[in-house]
C-alpha positions as CSV (number, residue, x, y, z in Angstrom):
1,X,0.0,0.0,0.0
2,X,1.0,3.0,-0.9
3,X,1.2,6.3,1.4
4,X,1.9,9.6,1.5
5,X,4.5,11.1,3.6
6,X,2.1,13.7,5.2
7,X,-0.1,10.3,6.0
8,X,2.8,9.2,8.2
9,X,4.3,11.9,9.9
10,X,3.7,14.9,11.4
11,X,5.5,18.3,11.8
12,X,7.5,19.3,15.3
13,X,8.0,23.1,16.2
14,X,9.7,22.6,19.5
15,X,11.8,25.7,20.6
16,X,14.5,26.0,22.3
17,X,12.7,28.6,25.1
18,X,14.9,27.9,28.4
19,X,18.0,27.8,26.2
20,X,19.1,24.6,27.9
21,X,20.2,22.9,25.1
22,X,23.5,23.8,23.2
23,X,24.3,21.0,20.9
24,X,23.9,22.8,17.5
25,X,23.7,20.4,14.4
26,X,22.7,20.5,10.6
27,X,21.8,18.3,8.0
28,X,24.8,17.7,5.0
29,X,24.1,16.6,1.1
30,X,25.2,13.2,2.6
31,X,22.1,12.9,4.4
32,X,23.4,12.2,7.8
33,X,23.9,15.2,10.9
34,X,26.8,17.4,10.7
35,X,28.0,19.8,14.0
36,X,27.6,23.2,12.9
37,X,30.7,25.3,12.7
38,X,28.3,28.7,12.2
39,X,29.6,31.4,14.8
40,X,26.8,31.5,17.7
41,X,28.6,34.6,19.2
42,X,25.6,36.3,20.1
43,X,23.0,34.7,18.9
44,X,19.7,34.2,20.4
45,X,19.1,30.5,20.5
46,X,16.1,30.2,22.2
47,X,14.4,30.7,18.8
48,X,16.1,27.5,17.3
49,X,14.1,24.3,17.0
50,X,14.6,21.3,19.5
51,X,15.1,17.9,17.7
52,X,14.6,14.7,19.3
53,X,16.4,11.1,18.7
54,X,14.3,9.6,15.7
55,X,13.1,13.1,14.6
56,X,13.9,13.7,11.1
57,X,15.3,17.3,10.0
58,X,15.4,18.0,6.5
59,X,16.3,21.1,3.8
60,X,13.9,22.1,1.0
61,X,15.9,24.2,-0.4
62,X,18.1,24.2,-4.0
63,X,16.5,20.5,-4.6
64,X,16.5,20.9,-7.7
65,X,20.4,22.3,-7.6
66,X,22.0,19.4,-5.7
67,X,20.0,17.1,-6.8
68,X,19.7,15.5,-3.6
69,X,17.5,16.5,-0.5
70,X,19.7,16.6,2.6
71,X,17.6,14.6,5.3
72,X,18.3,12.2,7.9
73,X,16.7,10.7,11.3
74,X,18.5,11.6,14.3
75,X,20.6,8.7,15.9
76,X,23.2,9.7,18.0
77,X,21.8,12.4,20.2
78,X,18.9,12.3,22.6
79,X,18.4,16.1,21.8
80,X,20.0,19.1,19.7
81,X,18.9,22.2,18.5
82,X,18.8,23.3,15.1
83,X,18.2,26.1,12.7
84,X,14.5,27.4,12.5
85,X,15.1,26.9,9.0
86,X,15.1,23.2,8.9
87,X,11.4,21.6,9.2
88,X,11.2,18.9,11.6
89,X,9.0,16.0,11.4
90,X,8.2,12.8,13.5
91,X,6.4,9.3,12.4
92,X,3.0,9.4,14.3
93,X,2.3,5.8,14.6
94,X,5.1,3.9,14.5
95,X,3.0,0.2,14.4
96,X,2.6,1.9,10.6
97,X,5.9,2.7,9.5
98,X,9.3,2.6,11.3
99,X,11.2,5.7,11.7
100,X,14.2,3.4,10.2
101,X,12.5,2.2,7.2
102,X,11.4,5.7,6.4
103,X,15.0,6.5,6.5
104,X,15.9,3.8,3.9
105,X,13.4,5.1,1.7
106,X,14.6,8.5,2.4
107,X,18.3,7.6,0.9
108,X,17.2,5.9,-2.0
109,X,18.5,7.8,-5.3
110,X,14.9,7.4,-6.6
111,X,13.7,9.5,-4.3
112,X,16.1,12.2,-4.7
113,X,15.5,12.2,-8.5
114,X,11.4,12.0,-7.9
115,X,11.9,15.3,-5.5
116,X,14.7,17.4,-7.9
117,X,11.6,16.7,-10.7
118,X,9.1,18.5,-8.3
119,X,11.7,21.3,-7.2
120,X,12.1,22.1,-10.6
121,X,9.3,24.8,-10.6
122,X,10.1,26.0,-7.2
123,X,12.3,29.6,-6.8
124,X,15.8,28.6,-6.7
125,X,15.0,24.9,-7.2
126,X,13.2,24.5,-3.3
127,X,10.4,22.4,-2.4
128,X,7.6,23.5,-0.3
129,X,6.9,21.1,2.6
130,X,3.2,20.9,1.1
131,X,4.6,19.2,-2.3
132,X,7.2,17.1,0.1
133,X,4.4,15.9,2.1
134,X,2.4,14.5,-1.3
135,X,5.2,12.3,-1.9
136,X,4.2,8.5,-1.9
137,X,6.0,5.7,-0.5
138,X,5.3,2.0,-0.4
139,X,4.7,0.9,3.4
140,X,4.5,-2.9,3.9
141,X,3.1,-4.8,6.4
142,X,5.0,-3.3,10.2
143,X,6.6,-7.2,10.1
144,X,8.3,-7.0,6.6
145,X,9.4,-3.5,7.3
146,X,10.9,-5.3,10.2
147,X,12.8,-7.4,8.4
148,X,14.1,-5.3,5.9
149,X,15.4,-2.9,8.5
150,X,17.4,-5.3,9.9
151,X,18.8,-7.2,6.7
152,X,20.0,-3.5,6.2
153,X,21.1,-2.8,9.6
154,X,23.4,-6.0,9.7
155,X,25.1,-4.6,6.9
156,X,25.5,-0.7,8.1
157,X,26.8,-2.4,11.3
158,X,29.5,-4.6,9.5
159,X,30.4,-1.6,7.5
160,X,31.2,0.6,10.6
161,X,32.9,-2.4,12.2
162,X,35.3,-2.8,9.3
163,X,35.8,0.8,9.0
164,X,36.7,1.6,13.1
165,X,39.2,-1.7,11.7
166,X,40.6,0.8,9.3
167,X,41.0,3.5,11.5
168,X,42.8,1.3,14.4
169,X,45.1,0.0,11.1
170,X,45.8,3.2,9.9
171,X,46.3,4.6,13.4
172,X,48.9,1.3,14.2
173,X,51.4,2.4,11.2
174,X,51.3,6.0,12.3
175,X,52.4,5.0,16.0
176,X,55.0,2.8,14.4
177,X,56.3,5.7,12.0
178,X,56.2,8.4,14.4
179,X,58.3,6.3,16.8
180,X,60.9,5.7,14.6
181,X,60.7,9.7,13.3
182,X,60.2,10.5,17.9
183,X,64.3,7.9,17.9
184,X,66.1,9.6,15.1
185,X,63.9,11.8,12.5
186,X,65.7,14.6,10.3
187,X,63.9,17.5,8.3
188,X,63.1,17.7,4.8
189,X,61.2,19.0,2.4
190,X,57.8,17.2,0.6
191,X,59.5,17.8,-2.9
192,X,62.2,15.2,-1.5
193,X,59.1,12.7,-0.8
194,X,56.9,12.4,-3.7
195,X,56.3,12.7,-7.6
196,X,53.3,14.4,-8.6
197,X,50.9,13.9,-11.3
198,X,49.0,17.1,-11.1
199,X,49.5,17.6,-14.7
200,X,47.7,14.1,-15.8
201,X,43.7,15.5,-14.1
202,X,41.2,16.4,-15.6
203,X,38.0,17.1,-14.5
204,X,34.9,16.0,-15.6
205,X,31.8,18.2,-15.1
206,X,28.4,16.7,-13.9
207,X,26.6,16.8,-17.2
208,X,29.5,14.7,-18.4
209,X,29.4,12.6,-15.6
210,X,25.4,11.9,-16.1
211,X,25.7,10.1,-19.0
212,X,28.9,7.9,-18.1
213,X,28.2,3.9,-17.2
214,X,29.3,4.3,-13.4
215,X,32.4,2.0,-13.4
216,X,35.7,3.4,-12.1
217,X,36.1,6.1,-8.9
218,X,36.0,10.0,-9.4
219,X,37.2,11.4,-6.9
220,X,37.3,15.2,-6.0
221,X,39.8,17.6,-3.1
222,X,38.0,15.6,-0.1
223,X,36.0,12.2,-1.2
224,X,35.0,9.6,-3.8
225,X,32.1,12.3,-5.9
226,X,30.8,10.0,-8.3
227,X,31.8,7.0,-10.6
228,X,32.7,7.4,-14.6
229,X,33.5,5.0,-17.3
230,X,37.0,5.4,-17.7
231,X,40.3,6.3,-15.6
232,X,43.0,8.3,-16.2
233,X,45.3,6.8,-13.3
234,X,45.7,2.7,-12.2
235,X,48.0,1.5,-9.3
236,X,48.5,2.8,-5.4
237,X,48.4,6.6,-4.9
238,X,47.6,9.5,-2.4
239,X,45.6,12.1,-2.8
240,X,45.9,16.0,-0.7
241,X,43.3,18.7,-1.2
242,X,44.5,21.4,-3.4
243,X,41.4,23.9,-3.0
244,X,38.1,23.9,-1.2
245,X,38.5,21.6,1.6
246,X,42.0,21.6,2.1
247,X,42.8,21.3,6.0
248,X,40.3,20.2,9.4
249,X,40.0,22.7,12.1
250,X,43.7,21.6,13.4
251,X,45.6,22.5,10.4
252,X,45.9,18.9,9.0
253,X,45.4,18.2,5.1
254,X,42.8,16.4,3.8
255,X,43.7,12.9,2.9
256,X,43.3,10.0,0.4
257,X,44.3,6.6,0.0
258,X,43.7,5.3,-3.3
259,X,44.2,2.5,-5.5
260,X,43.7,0.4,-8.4
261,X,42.0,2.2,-11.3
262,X,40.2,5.7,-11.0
263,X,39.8,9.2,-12.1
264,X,40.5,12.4,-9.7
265,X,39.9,16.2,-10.8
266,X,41.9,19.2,-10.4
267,X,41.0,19.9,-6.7
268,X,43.7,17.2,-5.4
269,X,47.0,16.9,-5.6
270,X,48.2,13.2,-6.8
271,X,51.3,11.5,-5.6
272,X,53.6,8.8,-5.4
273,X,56.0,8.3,-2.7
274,X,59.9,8.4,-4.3
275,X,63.7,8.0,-2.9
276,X,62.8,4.9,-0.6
277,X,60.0,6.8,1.0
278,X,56.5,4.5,0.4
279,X,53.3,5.9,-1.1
280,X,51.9,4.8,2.3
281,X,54.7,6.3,4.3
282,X,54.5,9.4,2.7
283,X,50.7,9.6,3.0
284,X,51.3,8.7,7.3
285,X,53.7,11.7,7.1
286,X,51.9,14.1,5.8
287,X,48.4,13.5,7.3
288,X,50.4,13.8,10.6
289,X,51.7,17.6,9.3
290,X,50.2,20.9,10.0
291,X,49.9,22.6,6.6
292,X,48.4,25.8,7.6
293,X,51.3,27.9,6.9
294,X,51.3,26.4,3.0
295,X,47.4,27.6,2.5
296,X,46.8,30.5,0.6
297,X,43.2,32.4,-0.3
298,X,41.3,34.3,2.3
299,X,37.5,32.5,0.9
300,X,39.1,30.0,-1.6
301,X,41.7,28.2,0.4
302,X,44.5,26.7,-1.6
303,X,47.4,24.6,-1.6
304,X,49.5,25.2,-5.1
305,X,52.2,22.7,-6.1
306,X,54.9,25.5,-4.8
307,X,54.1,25.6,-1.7
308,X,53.3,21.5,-1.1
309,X,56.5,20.8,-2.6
310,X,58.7,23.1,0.0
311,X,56.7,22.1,2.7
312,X,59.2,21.1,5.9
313,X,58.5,18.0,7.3
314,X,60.4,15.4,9.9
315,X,60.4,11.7,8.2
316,X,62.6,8.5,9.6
317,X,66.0,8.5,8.8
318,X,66.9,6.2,5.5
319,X,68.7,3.6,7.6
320,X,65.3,2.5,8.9
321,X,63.2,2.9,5.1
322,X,63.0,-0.3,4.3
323,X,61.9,-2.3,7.4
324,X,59.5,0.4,8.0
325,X,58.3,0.3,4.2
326,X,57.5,-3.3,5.0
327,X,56.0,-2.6,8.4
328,X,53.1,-0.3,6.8
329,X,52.6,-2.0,3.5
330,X,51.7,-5.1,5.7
331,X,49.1,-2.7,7.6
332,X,47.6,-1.1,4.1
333,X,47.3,-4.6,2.7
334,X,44.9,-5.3,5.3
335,X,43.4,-1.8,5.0
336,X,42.6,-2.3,1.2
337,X,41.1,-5.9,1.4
338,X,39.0,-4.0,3.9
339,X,37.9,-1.1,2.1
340,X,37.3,-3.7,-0.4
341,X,35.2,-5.8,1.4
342,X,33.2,-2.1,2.3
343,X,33.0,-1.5,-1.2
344,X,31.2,-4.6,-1.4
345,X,28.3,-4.0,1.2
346,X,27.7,-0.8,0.2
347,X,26.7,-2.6,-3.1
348,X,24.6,-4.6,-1.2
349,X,23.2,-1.4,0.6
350,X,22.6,0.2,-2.2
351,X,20.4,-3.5,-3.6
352,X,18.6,-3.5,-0.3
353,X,17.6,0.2,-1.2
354,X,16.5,-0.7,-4.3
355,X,14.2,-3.3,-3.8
356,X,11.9,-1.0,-1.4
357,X,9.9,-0.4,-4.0
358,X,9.4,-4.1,-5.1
């Protein structure tokens, strides 16, 4: 049976009146909660909205734009506080529909491409919460949405649990690095690390990347942005963001680890580690190095190739390179058949998705 969306939910307009409640969030393109980084200095948040955990927060605006509507159920806070801008909305009767199926249905591509075609009309590409609410989804008997809630959930869960793997990998070869660098490091330059291959990118504009067979990785300055049907680029490489997102709040660059074959735009620097120094090595070294003092651009921060290249950083001395070479590669080996194994349920996710409708 088919339902509408205003059927199974209803609107919250809780405020944040007493101002007890400081936990500012938002809502990314990635459907999933964000902290806010906006400036608060001042700011009178007793008009902000309360959310509560299964509350949904979502942004109707630029639809049509991004293609996407940011949305996502709250999971990992019993209460925040958002911007009055955001609509919030609650299932009423949850022996109808599960807040966590609704989610599912939520992140399905369909759905995003059903509400761009209805924002299309709207100023600026938006969506009014009246059209939003007519949307229809399929809601199954309270038993199958059940099980298809936890078919899915067994596969979010082994995807976090292979990913925290990751992190305690990655975080392994960077305690083993930094303690031979801690027993006898020596200063460099990043020019004496790495060969770039800045001048191979090219990037690929969304039109062009709409009517491409989704086959090999794009990626952009800070993550994987889409899939294409060729690569310019096939073996073990890292990637640093040139412009855009190009450092966390610490002064640390933003980071890939990539391999096998892919594409990548002009928003990351590509390299290869050189003179005994590992692709791997060199990528430990330089997530572990502030970069602030190389950024340039006051609203579009930068990193150019001159100022990457005579970056200073500390790195082992050579008498320990090839020991520790064979130290981390044993480490990334393990992270890769992970990541591959990732890859793999998010396939499956993405099947799981699919077959909502069926």
């Amino acid at each position: 049976m088919y339902r509408t969306i205003d059927e199974l939910v209803e609107k919250v307009d809780e405020r944040n009146t007493e101002n007890k409640i400081s936990k500012l969030i938002g809502v990314s393109i990635d459907k999933c909660f964000i902290k806010s980084v906006a400036n608060t200095n001042g700011t009178d948040l007793s008009k902000y909205k309360v959310i509560r955990k299964n509350d949904f927060a979502v942004s109707l605006m630029q639809v049509s734009r991004d293609s996407k509507i940011p949305i996502a159920r709250l999971e990992d806070y019993d209460v925040a506080i958002m911007s009055p801008a955001y609509p919030i909305f609650r299932v009423k009767d949850t022996s109808v529909v599960l807040p966590e199926y609704l989610e599912m249905w939520f992140k399905r591509p369909e759905f995003d491409r059903e509400a761009a075609f209805i924002a299309v009309g709207g100023v600026r590409g938006s969506m009014p919460w009246e059209e939003f609410a007519k949307m229809k989804l399929p809601v199954p008997p309270i038993e199958k949405q059940l099980k298809i809630v936890n078919a899915y959930k067994i596969v979010t869960d082994r995807i976090a649990l292979k990913q925290k793997i990751n992190d305690n990998l990655e975080a392994t070869a960077q305690a083993i690095l930094q303690d031979k660098i801690y027993s006898n490091g020596i200063e460099t330059t990043v020019d004496n690390l790495i060969n770039l291959f800045d001048s191979m990118r090219r990037p690929l504009s969304g039109l062009e990347r709409s009517e491409m067979k989704h086959t090999y990785p794009y990626y952009g300055a800070a993550s994987l942005m889409d899939y294409v049907d060729n690569y310019i680029f096939d073996g073990v490489y890292g990637l640093l963001g040139e412009d855009g997102t190009v450092m966390d709040d610490n002064g640390y660059p933003t980071m890939q680890y990539v391999w096998g074959k892919f594409w990548v735009n002009n928003h990351a620097h590509i390299f290869q580690g050189k003179n005994g120094y590992s692709t791997e090595m060199v990528y430990l070294i330089l997530k572990n190095t502030i970069v602030r003092n190389a950024v340039t651009g006051a609203v579009q921060l930068k990193i150019n190739q001159e100022n990457l290249r005579k970056l200073s950083v500390v790195v082992p001395c050579d008498d320990n390179l090839t020991e520790l070479n064979i130290l981390i590669d044993k480490v990334f080996l393990s992270i890769r058949e992970n990541r591959t194994e990732i890859q793999y349920l998010i396939n499956l996710k993405d099947i799981l998705l699919a077959e909502l409708s069926d």
